[in-house]
C-alpha positions in Angstrom: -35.9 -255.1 -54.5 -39.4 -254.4 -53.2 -40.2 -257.8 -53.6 -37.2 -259.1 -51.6 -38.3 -257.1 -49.2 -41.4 -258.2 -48.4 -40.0 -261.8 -49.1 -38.2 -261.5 -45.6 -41.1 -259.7 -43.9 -43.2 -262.8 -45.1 -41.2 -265.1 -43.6 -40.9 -263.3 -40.4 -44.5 -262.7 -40.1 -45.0 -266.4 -40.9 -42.4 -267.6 -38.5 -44.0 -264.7 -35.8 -47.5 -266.3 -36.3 -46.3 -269.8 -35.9 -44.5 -268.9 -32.5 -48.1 -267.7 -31.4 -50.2 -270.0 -32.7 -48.7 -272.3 -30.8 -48.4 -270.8 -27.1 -51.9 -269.9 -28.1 -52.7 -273.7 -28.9 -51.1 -274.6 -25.5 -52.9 -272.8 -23.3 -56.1 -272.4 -25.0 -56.4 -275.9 -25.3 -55.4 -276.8 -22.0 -58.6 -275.1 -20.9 -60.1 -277.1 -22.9 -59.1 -280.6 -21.6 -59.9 -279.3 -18.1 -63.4 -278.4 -19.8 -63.7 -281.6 -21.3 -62.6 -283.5 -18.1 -65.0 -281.3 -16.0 -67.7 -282.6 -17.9 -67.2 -286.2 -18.4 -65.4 -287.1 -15.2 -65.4 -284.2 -12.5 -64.6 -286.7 -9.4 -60.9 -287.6 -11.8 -60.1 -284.0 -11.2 -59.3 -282.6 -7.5 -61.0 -278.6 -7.8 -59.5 -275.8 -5.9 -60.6 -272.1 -6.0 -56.9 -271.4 -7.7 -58.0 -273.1 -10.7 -57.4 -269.6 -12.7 -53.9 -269.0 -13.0 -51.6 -266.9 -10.6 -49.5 -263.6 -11.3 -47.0 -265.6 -12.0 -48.1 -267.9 -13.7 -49.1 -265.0 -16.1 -46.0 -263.8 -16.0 -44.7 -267.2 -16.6 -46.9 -267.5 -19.6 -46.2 -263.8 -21.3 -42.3 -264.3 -20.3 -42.4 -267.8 -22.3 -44.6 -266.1 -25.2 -41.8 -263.2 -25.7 -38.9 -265.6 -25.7 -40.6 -267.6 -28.7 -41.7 -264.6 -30.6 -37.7 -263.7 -30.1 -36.8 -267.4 -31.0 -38.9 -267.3 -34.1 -37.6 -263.9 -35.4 -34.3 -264.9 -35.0 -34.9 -268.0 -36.8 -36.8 -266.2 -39.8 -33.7 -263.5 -40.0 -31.3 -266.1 -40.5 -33.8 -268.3 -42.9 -34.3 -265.3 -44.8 -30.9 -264.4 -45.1 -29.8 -268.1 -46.3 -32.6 -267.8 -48.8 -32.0 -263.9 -49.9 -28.8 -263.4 -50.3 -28.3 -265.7 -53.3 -31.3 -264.8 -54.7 -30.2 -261.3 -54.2 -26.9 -262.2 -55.9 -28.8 -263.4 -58.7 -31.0 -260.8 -59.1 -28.1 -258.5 -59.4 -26.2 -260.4 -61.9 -29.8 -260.5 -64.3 -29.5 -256.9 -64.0 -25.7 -256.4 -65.3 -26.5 -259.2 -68.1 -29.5 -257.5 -69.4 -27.2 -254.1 -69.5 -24.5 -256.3 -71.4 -22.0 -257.4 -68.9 -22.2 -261.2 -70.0 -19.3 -261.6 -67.1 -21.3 -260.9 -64.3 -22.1 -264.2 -62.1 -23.8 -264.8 -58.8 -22.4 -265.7 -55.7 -23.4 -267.7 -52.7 -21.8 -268.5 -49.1 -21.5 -272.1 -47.0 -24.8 -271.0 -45.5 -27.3 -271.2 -48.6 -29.9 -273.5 -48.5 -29.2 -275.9 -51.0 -31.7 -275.0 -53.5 -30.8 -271.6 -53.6 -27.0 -272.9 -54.0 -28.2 -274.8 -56.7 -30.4 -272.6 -58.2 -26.8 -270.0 -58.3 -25.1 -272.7 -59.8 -27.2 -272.9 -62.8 -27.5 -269.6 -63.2 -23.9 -269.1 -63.8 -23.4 -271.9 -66.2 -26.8 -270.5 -68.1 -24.4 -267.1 -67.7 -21.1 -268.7 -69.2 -23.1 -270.2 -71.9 -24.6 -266.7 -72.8 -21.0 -264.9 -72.6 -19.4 -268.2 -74.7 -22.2 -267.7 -77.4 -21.8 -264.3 -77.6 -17.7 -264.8 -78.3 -18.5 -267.3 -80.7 -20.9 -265.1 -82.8 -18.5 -262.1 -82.8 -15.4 -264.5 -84.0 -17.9 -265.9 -86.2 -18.7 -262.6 -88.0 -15.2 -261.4 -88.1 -13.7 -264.7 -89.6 -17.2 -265.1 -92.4 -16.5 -261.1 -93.1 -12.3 -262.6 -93.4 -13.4 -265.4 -95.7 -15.8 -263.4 -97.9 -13.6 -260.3 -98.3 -11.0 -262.1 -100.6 -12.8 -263.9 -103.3 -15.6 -260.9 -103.5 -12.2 -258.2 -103.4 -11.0 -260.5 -106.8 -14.2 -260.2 -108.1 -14.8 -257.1 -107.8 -11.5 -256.3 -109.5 -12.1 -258.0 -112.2 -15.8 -257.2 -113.0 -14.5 -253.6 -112.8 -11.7 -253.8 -115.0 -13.8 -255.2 -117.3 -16.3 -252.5 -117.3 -13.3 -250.1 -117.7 -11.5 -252.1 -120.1 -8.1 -252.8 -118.6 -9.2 -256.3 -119.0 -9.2 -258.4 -122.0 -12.3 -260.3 -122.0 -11.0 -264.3 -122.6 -11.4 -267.7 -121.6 -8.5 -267.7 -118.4 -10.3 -264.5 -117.1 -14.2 -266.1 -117.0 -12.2 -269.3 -115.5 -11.1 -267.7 -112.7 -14.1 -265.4 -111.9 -15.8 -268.7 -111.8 -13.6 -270.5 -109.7 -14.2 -267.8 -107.1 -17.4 -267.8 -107.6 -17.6 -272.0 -107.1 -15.2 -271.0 -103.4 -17.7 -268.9 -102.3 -20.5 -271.3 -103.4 -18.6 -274.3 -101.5 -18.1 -271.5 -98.3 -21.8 -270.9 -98.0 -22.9 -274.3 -98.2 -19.9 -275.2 -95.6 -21.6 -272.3 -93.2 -25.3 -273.8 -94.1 -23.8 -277.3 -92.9 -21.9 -276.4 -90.1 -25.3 -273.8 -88.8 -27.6 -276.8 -89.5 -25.2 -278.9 -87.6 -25.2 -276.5 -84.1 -28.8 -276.0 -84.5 -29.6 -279.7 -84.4 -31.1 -279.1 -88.1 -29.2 -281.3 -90.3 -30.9 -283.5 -92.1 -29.8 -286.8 -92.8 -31.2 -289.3 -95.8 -30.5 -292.9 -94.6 -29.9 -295.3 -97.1 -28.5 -298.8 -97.2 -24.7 -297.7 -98.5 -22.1 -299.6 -99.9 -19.1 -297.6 -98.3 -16.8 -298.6 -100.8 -18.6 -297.7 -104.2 -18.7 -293.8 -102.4 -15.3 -294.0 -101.2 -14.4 -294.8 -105.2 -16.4 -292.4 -106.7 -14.7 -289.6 -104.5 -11.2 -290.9 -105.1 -11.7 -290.9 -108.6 -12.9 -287.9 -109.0 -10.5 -286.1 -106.8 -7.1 -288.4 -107.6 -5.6 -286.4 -110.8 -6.1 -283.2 -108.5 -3.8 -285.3 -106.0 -1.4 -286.4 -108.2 -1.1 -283.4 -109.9 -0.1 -282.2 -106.5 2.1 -284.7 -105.6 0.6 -287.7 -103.9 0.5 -290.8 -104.5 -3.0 -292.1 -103.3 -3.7 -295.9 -101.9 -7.0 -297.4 -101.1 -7.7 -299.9 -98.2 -10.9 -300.8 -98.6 -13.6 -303.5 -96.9 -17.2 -304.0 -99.0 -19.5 -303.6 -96.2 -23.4 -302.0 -96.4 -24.1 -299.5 -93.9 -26.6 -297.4 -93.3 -25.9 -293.6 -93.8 -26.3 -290.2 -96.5 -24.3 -291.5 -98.8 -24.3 -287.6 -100.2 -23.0 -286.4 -96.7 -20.3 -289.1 -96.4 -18.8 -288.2 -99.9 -18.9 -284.5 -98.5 -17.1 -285.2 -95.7 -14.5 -288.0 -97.6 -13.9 -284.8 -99.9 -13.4 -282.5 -97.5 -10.6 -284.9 -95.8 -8.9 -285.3 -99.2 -9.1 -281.5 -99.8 -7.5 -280.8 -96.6 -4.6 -283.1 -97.1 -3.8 -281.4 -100.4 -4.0 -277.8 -98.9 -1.8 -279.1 -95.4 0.2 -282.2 -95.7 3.3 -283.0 -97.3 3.4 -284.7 -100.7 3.8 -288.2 -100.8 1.9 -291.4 -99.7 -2.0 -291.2 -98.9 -4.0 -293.9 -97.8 -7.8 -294.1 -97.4 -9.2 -296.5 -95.4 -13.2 -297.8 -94.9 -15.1 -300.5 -93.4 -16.9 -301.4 -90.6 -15.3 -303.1 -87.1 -17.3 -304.5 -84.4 -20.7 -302.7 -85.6 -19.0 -299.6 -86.4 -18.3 -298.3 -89.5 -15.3 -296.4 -90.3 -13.6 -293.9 -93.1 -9.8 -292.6 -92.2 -7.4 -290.3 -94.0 -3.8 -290.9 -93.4 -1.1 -288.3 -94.8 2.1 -288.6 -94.2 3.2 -285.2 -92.3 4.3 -282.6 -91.2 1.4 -284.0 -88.7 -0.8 -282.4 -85.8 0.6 -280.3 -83.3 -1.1 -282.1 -80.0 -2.4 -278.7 -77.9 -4.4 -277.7 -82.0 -5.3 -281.3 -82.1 -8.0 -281.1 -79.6 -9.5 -277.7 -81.3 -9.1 -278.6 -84.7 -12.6 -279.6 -86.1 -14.0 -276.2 -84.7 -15.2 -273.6 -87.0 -12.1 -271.5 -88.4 -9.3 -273.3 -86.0 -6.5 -272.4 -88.0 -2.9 -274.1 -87.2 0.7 -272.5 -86.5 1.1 -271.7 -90.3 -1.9 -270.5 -90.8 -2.2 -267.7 -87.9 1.3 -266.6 -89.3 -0.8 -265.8 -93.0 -0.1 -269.4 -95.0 -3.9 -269.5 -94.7 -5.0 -272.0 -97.8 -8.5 -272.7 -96.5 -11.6 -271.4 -95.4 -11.3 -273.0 -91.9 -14.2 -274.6 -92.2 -13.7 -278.1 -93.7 -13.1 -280.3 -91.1 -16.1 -278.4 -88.7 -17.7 -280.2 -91.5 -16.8 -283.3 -91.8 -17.4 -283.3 -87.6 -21.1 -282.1 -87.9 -21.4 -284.7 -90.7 -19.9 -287.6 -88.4 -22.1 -286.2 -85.0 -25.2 -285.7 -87.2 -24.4 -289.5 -88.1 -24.7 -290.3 -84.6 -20.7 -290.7 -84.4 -17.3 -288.4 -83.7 -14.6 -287.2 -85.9 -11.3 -287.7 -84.5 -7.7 -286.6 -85.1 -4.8 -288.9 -83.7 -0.9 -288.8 -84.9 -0.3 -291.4 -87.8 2.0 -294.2 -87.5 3.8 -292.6 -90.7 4.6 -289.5 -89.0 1.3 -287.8 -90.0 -2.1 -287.3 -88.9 -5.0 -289.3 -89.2 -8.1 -288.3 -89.7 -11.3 -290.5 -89.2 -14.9 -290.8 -89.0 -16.8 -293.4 -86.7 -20.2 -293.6 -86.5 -23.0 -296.8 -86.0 -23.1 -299.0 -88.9 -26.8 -299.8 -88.2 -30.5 -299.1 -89.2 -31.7 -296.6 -86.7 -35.2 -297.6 -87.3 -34.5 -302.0 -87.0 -30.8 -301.9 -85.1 -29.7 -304.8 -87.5 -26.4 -304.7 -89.6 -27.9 -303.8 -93.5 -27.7 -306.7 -95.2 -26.3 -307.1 -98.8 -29.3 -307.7 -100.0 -31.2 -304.8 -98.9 -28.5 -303.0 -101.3 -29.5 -305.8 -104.0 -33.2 -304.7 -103.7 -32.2 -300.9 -103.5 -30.5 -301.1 -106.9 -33.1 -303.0 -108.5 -35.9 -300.5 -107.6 -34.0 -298.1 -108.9 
C-alpha cells in the first residue's frame, strides 16, 4: 500500500512541477527575448520606465500560477485514480489468491485507462486459469485414488487370503491377480499419456505408415475378444502411407475398440481408415445406444463418465478416450464424437497425413525402402 501511495504523490508532484515549469518558462523567457531584442535591435523596441511589471500584473501572474497548480492537481487526482484503482483492485486480489481464495478477481470501472483495464483483464483470466487448475487437480486425485482403490482392494484380498490360507493357491487365482495387475499397468500408462499429453511432453516417432497393416494387426488381435462379446466386426479400409507413430495409433485404435466393447450394444462394428483430401482418418462406428449430445462435447476429458456410469455401471477407468484425444492432438489433429448414421456413435481421429519435416504426401515407396532397411 506504501507504494501506491507514493505512486499518487509522484504523479502529483510530477504534474505540480510541470504546471510550474511552465509559468516559469513563460515569463522567464519572456525576459529573455526582451534581453535578446535589447541587444540586437533596441530601436525595434519602444522603452518606457514601466518596463518592470505592475501590481497587477504580479498579481495577474501569481493569480494565473495558482489556477494551474489547481489545474494540474486536479488532473493528477483523477490520473491517479484511473491508474490506482485497478491496480489497487489487483493488488487486492494477489493478496486473497496467495491466502487461497482462487475466486477472488479484480475489478475495474468505465474510467481505467486502457492498459490498466487490460492489464485487470488478464489478470483475471491468469486467476480463472489458477482456480480451473486447482479443480482439475483435486477431481484428478479423487477419481486416480477411485480407480486405484478397486483392483489394489482385490489384490489385497487375495494376497492376504493367501498368506492366511483361505485361498487355494491354483491357476484361476494367479489369472486373475494378474489381470489386475495388467488394469493397473494399462491405468498408469493411460495417466503417463494423458500427463505427457497436457504437459506438451508426448513424444511422437514419425514413420512412414501403412494405416491399413496397423489397423489389421489391432483388429486381429482384438476380434475373438469382440465376438466373444457379441459383435460382429467389418473393416472399410483404403491402403494409403502416412506419416505417424504407428505404436500410438494402434493405442488409440485399441482404445476405440475397447470402449465399444465396455459401452455399445452388441451387434455390427465397422472400422474405417484412409486418408481424404490430405487428411488421414481412423473411425469407430457402433451401433448404439449412442451419445447423449450435452456428454458429447465432454466426453474425451479425463474421467467424463456417461448417464450409466455416474449411476455406478462404471466399466472403465475413464480414461480411454482422453487418450486416444491426446494421441490425435499430439498428432497434430482432433478426436471427434458425432451420432452414427446406424443409431450409434462415431468415433474418429483426423490428423495431417503429411511429413512434418518435407509437407509432401509419403509416398509408397518410402514404405518400400522402410521395409527393406529393415
Amino acid at each position: 500500500m506504501t507504494h501506491i501511495g507514493s505512486l499518487s504523490r509522484q504523479i502529483m508532484r510530477s504534474m505540480t512541477l510541470l504546471a510550474l515549469s511552465i509559468t516559469l518558462l513563460m515569463v522567464v523567457g519572456s525576459y529573455v527575448f526582451y534581453a535578446f531584442m535589447l541587444a540586437i535591435s533596441p530601436e525595434s523596441l519602444s522603452l518606457s520606465d514601466q518596463w518592470m511589471p505592475t501590481t497587477l500584473e504580479w498579481f495577474w501572474m501569481v493569480g494565473t500560477t495558482l489556477l494551474a497548480l489547481v489545474i494540474a492537481v486536479v488532473l493528477a487526482i483523477r490520473l491517479a485514480r484511473r491508474i490506482l484503482v485497478p491496480l489497487n483492485s489487483v493488488a487486492h486480489s494477489l493478496r486473497q489468491i496467495a491466502e487461497g481464495e482462487l475466486n477472488a478477481r479484480a475489478e475495474t470501472d468505465d474510467y481505467s485507462l486502457g492498459e490498466a483495464a487490460l492489464l485487470v483483464r488478464d489478470f483475471n483470466t491468469m486467476a480463472e486459469r489458477l482456480e480451473r487448475m486447482a479443480q482439475e487437480r483435486a477431481f484428478w486425485n479423487a477419481a486416480i485414488a477411485h480407480e486405484l482403490r478397486t483392483p489394489v482392494t482385490i489384490l489385497r484380498g487375495r494376497l492376504q487370503g493367501l498368506t492366511e490360507g483361505v485361498f487355494e493357491p491354483d491357476i484361476g487365482l494367479f489369472r486373475n491377480l494378474l489381470m489386475q495387475v495388467e488394469g493397473l499397468g494399462r491405468l498408469i500408462e493411460d495417466l503417463r499419456v494423458v500427463g505427457l499429453a497436457e504437459s506438451g511432453h508426448l513424444e511422437l516417432r514419425w514413420t512412414p505408415t501403412r494405416l491399413s497393416d496397423e489397423v489389421t494387426a489391432v483388429v486381429n488381435a482384438f476380434e475373438p475378444t469382440l465376438q466373444s462379446a457379441g459383435f460382429n466386426l467389418s473393416l472399410v479400409l483404403e491402403d494409403p502411407v502416412v506419416q505417424c507413430d504407428p505404436v500410438r495409433i494402434r493405442q488409440a485404435l485399441l482404445a476405440l475398440l475397447e470402449n465399444a466393447q465396455k459401452h455399445a450394444d452388441a451387434g455390427p462394428l465397422c472400422v474405417r481408415a484412409g486418408v481424404d483430401r490430405g487428411v488421414a482418418y481412423l473411425s469407430v462406428e457402433d451401433s448404439g445406444p449412442g451419445i447423449d449430445p450435452p456428454f458429447a462435447e465432454q466426453i474425451f476429458e479425463a474421467f467424463a463418465r456417461g448417464a450409466a456410469s455416474r449411476a455406478g455401471n462404471s466399466k472403465g477407468s475413464g480414461l480411454g478416450l482422453a487418450v486416444v484425444q491426446a494421441i490425435a492432438q499430439a498428432h497434430g489433429g482432433q478426436a471427434s464424437c458425432c451420432p452414427a448414421p446406424s443409431g450409434g456413435a462415431l468415433f474418429e481421429l483426423r490428423w495431417p497425413a503429411v511429413s512434418r519435416t518435407s509437407g509432401l504426401l509419403v509416398s509408397e515407396s518410402s514404405v518400400n525402402n522402410l521395409s527393406n532397411n529393415k
